[in-house]
N, C-alpha and C positions, 0 to 999 in steps of 0.2 A: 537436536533440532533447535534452529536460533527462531525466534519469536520477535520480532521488530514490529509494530505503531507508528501508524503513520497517519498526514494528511494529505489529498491533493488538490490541489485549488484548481480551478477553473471558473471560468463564469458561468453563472446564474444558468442560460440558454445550458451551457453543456453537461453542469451536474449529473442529470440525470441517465446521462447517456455514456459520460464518464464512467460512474456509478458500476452502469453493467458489464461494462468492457473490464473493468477492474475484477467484479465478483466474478469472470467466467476463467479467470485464472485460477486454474485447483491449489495453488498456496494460499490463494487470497478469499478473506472472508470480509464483508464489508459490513456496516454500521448504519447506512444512510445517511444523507446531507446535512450537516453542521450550517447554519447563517446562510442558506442557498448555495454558498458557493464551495464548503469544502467536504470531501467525499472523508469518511472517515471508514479507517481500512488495518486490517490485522494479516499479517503477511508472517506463515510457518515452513519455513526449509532449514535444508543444511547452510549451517553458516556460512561454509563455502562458495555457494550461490544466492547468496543473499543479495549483493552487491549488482548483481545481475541479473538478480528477477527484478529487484526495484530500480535499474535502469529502464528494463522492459516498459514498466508501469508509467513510468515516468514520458515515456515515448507517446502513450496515447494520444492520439488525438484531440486536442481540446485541456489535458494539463498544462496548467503555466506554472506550477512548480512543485514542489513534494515536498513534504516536511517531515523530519523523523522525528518521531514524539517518545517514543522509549523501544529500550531494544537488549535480549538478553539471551544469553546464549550458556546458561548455567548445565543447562543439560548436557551438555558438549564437553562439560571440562570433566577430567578423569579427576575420582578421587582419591 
């Protein structure tokens, strides 16, 4: 399971509605709003859909852009 941290900005007005559209994703566990504006968010899938849940995320309504803050995927690699 890859583990990725992220931010998503939006304005002020949208945080909070951002917010829940992000935590009703079952990867996505959220944190609450950083400076009003940025939703702070913990995103767990297969690495392989990583890329594409957080396109998803990205799509909401009301993000003006997503920031990956740290991302690891140690679980995944055979040893």
């Amino acid at each position: 399971m890859a583990v990725a941290g992220f931010l998503l900005q939006t304005l002020p007005e949208d945080a909070g509605r951002v917010e829940a559209e992000a935590a009703a994703f079952p990867e996505i566990t959220t944190y609450g709003v950083h400076q009003g504006c940025y939703v702070v968010a913990v995103a767990e899938a297969p690495g392989l859909v990583m890329e594409k849940l957080l396109k998803r995320v990205q799509g909401i309504d009301g993000v003006l852009a997503a920031y990956i803050t740290s991302m690891t995927v140690e679980d995944e690699l055979e040893p």
